[in-house]
Kinemage of the C-alpha trace (Angstrom):
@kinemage 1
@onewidth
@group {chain A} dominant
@subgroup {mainchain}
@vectorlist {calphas} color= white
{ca unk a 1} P 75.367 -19.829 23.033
{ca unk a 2} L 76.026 -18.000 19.852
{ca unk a 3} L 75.732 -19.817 16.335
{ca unk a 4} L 78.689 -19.945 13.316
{ca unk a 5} L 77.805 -20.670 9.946
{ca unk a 6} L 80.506 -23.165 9.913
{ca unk a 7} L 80.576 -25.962 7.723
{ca unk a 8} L 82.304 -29.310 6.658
{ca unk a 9} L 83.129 -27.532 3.793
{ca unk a 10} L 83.930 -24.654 5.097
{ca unk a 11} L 87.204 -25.797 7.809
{ca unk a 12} L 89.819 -28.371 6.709
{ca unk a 13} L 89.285 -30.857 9.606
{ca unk a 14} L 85.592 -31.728 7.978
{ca unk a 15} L 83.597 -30.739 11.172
{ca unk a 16} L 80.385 -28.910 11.315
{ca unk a 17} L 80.476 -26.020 14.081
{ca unk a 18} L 77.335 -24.946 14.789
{ca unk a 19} L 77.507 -22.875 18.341
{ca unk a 20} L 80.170 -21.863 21.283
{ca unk a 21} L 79.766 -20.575 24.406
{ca unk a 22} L 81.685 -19.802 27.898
{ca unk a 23} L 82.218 -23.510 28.780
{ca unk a 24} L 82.070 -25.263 25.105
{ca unk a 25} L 81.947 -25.247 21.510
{ca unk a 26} L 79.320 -27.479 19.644
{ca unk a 27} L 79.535 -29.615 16.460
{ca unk a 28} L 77.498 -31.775 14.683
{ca unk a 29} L 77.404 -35.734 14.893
{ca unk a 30} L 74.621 -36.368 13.004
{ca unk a 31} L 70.590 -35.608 12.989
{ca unk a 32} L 70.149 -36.838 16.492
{ca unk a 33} L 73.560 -35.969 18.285
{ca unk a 34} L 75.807 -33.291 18.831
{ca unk a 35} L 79.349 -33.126 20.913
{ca unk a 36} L 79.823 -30.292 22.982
{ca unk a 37} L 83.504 -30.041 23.197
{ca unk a 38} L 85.109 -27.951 26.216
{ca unk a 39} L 86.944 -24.706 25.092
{ca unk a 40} L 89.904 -24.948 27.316
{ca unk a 41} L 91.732 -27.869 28.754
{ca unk a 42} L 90.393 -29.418 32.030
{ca unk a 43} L 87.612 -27.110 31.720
{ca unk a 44} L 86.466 -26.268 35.501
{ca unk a 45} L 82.410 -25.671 33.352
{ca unk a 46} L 82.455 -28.929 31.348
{ca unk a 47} L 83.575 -30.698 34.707
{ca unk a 48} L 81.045 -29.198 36.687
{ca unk a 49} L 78.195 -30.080 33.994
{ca unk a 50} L 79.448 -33.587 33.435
{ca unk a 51} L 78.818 -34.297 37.204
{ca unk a 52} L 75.310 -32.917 37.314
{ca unk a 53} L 74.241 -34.935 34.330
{ca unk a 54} L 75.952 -38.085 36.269
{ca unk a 55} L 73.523 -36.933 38.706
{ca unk a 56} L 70.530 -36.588 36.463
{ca unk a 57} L 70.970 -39.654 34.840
{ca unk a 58} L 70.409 -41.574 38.003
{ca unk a 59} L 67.366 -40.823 38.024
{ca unk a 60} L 63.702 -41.151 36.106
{ca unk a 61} L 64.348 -38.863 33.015
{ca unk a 62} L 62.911 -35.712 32.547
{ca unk a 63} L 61.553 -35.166 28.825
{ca unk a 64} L 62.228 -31.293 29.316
{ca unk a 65} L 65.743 -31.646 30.018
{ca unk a 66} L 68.549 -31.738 27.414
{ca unk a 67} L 69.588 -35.531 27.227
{ca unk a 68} L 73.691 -36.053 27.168
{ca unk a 69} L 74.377 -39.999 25.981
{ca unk a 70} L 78.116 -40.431 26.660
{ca unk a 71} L 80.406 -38.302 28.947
{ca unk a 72} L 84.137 -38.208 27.908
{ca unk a 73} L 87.097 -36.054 29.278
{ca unk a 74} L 86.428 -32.579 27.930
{ca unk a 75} L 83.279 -33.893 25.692
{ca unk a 76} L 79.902 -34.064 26.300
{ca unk a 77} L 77.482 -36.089 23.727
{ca unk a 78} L 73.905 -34.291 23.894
{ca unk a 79} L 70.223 -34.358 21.453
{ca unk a 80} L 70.858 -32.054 18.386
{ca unk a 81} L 68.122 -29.995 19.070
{ca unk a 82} L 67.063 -28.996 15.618
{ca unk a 83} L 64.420 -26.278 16.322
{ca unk a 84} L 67.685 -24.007 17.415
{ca unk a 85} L 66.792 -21.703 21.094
{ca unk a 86} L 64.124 -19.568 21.978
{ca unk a 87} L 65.973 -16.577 21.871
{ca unk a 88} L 66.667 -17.107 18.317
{ca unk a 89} L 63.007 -18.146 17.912
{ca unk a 90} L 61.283 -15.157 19.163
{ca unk a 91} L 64.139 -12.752 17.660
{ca unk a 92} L 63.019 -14.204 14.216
{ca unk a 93} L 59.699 -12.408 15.115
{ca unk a 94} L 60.981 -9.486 15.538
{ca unk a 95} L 61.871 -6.297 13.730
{ca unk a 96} L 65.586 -5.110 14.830
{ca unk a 97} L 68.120 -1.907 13.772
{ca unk a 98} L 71.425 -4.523 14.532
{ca unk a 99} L 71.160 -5.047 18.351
{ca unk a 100} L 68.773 -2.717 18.870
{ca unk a 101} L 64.788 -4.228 19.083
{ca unk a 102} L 62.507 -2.182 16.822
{ca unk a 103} L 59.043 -3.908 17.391
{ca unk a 104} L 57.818 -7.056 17.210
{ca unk a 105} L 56.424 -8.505 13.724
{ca unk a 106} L 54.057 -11.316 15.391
{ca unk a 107} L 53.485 -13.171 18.277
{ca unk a 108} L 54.175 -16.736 18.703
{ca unk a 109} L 50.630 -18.963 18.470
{ca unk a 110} L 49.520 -19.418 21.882
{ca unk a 111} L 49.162 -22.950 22.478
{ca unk a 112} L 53.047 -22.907 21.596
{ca unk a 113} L 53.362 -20.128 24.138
{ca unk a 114} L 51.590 -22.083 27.082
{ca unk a 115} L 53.279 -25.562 25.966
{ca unk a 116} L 57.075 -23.912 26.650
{ca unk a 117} L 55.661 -22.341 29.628
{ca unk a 118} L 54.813 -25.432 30.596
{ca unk a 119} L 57.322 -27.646 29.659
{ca unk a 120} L 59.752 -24.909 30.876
{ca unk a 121} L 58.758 -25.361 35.100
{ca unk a 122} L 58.320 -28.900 34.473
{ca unk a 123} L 62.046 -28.912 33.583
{ca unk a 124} L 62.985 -26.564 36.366
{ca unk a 125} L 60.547 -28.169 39.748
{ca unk a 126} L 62.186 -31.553 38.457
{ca unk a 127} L 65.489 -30.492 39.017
{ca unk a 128} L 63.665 -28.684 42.906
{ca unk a 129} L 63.076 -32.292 43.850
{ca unk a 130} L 66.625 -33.231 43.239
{ca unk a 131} L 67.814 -30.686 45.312
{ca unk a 132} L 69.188 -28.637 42.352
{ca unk a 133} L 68.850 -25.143 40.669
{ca unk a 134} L 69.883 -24.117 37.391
{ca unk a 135} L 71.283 -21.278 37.448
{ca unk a 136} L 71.203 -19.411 34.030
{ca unk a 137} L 67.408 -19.731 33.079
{ca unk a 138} L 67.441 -17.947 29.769
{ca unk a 139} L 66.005 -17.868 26.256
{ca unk a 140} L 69.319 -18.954 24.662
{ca unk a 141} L 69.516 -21.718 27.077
{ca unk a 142} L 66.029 -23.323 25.963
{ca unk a 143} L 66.289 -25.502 23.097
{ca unk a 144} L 63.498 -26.520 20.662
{ca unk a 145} L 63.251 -29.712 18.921
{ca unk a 146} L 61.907 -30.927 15.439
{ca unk a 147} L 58.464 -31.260 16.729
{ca unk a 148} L 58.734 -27.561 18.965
{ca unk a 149} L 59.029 -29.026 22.202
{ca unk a 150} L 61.219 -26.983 25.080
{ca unk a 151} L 64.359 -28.468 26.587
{ca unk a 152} L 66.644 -27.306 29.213
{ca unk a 153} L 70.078 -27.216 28.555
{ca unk a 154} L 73.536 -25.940 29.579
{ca unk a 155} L 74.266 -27.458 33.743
{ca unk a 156} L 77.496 -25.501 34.043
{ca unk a 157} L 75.662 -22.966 36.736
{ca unk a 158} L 73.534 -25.707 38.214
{ca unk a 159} L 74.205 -26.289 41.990
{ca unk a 160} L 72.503 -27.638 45.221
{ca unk a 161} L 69.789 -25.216 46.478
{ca unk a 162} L 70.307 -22.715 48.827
{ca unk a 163} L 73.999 -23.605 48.793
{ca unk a 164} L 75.533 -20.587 46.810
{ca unk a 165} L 75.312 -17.257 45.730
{ca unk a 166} L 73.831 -16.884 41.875
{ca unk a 167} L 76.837 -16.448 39.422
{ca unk a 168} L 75.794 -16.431 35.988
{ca unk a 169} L 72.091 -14.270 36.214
{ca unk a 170} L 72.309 -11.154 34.474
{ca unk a 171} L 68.869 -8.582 34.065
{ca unk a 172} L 66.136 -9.197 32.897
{ca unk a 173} L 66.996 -12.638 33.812
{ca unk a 174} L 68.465 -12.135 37.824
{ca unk a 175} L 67.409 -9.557 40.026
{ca unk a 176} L 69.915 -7.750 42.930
{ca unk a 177} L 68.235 -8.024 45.951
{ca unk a 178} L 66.876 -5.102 47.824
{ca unk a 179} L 66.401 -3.509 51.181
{ca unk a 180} L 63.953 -6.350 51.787
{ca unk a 181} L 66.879 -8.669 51.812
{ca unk a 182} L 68.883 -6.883 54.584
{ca unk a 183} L 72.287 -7.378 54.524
{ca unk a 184} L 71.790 -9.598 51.401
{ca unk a 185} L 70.863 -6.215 49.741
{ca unk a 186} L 72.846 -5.976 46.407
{ca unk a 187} L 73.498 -9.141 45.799
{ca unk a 188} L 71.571 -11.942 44.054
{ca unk a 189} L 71.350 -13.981 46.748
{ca unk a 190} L 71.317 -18.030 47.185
{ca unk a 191} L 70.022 -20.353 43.922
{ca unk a 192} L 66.491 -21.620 45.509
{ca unk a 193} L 63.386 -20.856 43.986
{ca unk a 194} L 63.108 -17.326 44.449
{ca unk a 195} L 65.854 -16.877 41.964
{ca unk a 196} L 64.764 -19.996 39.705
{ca unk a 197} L 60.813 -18.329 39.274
{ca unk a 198} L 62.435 -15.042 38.608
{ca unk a 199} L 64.350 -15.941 35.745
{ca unk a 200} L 60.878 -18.258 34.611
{ca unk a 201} L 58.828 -14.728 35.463
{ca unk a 202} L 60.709 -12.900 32.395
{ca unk a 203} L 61.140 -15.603 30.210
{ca unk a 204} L 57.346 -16.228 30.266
{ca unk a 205} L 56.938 -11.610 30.103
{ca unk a 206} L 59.086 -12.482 26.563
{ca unk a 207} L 56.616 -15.436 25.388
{ca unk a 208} L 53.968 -13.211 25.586
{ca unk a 209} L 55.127 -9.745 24.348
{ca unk a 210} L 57.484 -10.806 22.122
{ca unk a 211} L 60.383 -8.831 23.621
{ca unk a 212} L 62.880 -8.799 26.798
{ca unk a 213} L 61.091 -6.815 29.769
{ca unk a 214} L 62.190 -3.518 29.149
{ca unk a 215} L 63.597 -3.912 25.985
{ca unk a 216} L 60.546 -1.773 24.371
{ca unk a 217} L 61.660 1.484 26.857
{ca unk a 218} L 65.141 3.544 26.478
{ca unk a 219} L 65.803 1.651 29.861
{ca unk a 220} L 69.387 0.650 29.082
{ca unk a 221} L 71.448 -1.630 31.881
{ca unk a 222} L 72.083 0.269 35.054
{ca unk a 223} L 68.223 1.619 34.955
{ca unk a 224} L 67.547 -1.627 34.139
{ca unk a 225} L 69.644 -3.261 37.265
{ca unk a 226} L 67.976 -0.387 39.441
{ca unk a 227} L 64.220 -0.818 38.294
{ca unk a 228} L 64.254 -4.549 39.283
{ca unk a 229} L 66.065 -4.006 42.300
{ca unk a 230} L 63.389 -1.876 43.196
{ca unk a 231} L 60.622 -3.628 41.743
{ca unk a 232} L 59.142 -1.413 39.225
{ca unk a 233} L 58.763 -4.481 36.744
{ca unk a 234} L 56.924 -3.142 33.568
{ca unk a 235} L 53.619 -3.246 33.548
{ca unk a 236} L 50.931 -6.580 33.378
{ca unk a 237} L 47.463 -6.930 32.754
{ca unk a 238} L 45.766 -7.841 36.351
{ca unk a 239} L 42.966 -9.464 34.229
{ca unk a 240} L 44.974 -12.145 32.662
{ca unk a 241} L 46.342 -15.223 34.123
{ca unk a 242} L 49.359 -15.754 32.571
{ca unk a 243} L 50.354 -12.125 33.856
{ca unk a 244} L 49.512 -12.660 37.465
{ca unk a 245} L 52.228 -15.786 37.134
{ca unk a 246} L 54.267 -13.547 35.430
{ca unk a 247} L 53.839 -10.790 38.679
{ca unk a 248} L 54.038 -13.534 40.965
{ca unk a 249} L 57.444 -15.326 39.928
{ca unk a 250} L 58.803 -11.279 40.348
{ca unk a 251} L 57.789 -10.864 43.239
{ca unk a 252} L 58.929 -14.307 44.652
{ca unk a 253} L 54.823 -15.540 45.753
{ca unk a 254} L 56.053 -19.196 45.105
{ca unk a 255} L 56.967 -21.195 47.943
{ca unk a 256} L 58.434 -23.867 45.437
{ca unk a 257} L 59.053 -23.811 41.950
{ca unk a 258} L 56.609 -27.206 41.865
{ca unk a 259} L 53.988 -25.087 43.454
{ca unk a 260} L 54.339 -22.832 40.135
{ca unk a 261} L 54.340 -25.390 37.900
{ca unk a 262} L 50.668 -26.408 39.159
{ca unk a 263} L 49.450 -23.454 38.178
{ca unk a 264} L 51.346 -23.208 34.667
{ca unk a 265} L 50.103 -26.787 34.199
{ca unk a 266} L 46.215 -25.107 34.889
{ca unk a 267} L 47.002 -22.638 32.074
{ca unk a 268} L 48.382 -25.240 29.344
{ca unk a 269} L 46.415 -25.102 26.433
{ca unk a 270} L 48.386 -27.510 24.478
{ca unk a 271} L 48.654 -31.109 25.933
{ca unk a 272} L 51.065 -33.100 23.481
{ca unk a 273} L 53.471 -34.482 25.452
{ca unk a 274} L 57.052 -35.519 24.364
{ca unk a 275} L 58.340 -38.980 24.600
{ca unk a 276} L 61.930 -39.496 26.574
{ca unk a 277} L 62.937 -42.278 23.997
{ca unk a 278} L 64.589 -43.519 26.756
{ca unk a 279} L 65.200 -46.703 25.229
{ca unk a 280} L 67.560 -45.454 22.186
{ca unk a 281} L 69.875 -44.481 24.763
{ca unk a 282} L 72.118 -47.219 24.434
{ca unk a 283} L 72.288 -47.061 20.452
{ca unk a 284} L 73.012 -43.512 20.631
{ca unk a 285} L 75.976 -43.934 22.841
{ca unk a 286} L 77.481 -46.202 20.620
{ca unk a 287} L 76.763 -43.825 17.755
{ca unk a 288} L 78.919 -41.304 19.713
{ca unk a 289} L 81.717 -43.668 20.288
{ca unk a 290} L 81.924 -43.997 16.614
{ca unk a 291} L 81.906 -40.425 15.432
{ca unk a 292} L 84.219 -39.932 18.479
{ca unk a 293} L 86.942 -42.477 17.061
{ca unk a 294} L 86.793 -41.375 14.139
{ca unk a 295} L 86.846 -37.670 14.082
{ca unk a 296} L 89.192 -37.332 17.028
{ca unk a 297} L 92.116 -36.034 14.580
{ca unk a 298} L 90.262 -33.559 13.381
{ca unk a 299} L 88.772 -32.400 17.137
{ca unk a 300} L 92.167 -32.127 18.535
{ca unk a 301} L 93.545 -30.483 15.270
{ca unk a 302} L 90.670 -28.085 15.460
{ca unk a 303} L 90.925 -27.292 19.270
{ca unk a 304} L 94.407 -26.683 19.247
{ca unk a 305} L 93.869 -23.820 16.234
{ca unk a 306} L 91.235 -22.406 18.346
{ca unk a 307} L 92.689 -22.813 21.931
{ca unk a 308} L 96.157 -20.628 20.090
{ca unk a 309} L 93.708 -18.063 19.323
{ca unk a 310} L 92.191 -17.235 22.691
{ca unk a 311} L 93.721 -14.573 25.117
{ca unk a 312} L 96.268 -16.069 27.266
{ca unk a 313} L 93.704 -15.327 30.359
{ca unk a 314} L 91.017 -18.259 28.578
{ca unk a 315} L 93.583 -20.571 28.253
């Protein structure tokens, strides 16, 4: 998602903007909550991620996953996750010319770097033993809390595995498939964990370099499409551990993204855990009925000035 500067004082309808994205725009509710409000009208995204969460929330809760407290028609109530996303995280580390990356000013500490890692496949084999992919494993789509714990968010790509084609990946984050695949050569093939541990593999290369894979070369996007397709991912250290995961998720070694997450969890340095607060659900939903009653007005007011602005082909 990308962030506005937006503030209550700042718009007339007294509502604090503080990201959008394909499927939604964000505002604050308070400390603890924020609404994710659907861009368009009967938003095909904010449909589609409403149902997985109904799905999610069935079951035992995941601490790594984003939690959403109350579901309305084109609104989603989720955890203001006030540590911002990783990509914004590790870009504060880094020296860029505007879009261009320049170097990298310092690492991250390590036993942060091995805590998302891990936290990170926990999120993703959870979702494995529901059947489910994400999708769109990316730095922008890891949030950080107060206390620097990693959640995954945004369930508008997530589908059943092995049941259709990945849609949202884009390099260094999705590989197109190559001659190994056969037929399936060019595309990006079925969500399962091949394509789940590939996204994880360059996330993790980031963590620990500071940078996108590639991003340090004059590689720009088609060599960039062609060098994964043909597997000349940038070079690792064969000596170090978190590099032969790194090599591994590439080349697809993991029968299961669970299997992966065993040997992340071998690597963890840091072993704080983060509580689910499970039990504030309830309080928090009514907390979001609240907000939602009373700043309805100014929601629809806003939406409608935004929704006029898009191109007629978003509306």
């Amino acid at each position: 998602m990308s962030h506005a500067n937006d503030t209550p004082s700042s718009n007339p309808w007294s509502l604090q903007l503080i990201s959008w994205g394909a499927v939604g725009v964000v505002f604050v509710v308070s400390d603890r909550i924020v609404a994710k409000q659907a861009r368009t009208l009967a938003n095909k995204g904010m449909k589609h991620e409403h149902h997985i969460f109904d799905v999610l929330e069935a079951k035992p809760q995941c601490p790594h996953i984003v939690r959403s407290f109350l579901r309305l028609p084109d609104i989603n109530f989720l955890e203001n996750m006030t540590g911002g996303n990783l990509e914004a995280r590790l870009r504060a580390h880094q020296v860029r010319d505007g879009r261009e990356f320049v170097s990298v000013r310092s690492l991250m500490p390590t036993n942060l770097v091995s805590r998302w890692m891990a936290e990170l496949v926990d999120a993703v084999a959870w979702l494995e033993k529901l059947g489910l992919a994400h999708g769109d494993i990316r730095p922008s789509n890891l949030l950080l809390n107060s206390a620097d714990h990693l959640k995954l968010a945004d369930f508008d790509c997530a589908a059943e595995l092995g049941q259709q084609e990945l849609e949202a990946g884009a390099p260094p984050y999705a590989r197109l498939q190559g001659s190994e695949a056969g037929e399936q050569k060019g595309t990006f093939g079925l969500l399962g964990p091949r394509t789940e541990q590939f996204a994880i593999g360059s996330v993790f290369y980031y963590l620990t370099r500071g940078y996108e894979p590639y991003e340090d070369t004059p590689a720009l996007g088609p060599e960039v499409v062609y060098l994964l397709q043909n597997k000349q991912f940038p070079l690792t250290n064969p000596d170090d551990a978190r590099d032969t995961v790194i090599r591994k998720c590439w080349h697809g070694d993991f029968p299961s993204v669970q299997q992966l997450a065993i040997e992340v969890e071998s690597l963890r340095l840091d072993h704080e855990r983060e509580d689910p607060s499970g039990d504030l659900c309830e309080d928090r939903r009514q907390e979001c009925l609240e907000w939602y009653k009373t700043f309805t007005p100014s929601i629809d007011a806003w939406m409608a000035n935004y929704r006029a602005q898009l191109p007629s082909d978003e509306e």
